[in-house]
Steps between C-alpha positions, in 0.01 A plus 500: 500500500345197389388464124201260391528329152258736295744837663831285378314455171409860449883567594644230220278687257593846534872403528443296162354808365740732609781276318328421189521918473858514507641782440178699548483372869414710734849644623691370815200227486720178669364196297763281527526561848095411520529225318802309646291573851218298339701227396634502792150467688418243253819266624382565877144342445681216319720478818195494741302243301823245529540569839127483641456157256861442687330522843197323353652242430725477813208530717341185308776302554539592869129376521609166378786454669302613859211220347801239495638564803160472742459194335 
């Protein structure tokens, strides 16, 4: 299942409500599981963007180097 930004959004919020009831959570309600997964989502986009400006960036320098050599 693929989530969109506004759906992870919606998610953060209801987690962040559930907490800020504490105690008067609804029972067996898992927010620290929830939210560690979102963190957790939130360190793989921050992996992706280094890699694909990783690949970016190799691919630029490939172009270069294939520009020097038919020289």
């Amino acid at each position: 299942m693929i989530l969109d930004a506004n759906q992870l959004a919606s998610i953060r919020q209801h987690n962040d409500e559930e907490i800020r009831k504490g105690s008067r959570a609804a029972h067996g309600y898992p927010s620290q599981t929830v939210l560690n997964l979102l963190h957790t989502i939130e360190a793989l986009k921050k992996e992706k963007r280094k890699w694909k400006k990783l690949a970016q960036d190799r691919g630029k320098a490939l172009e270069m180097i294939r520009g020097i050599a038919s020289e």
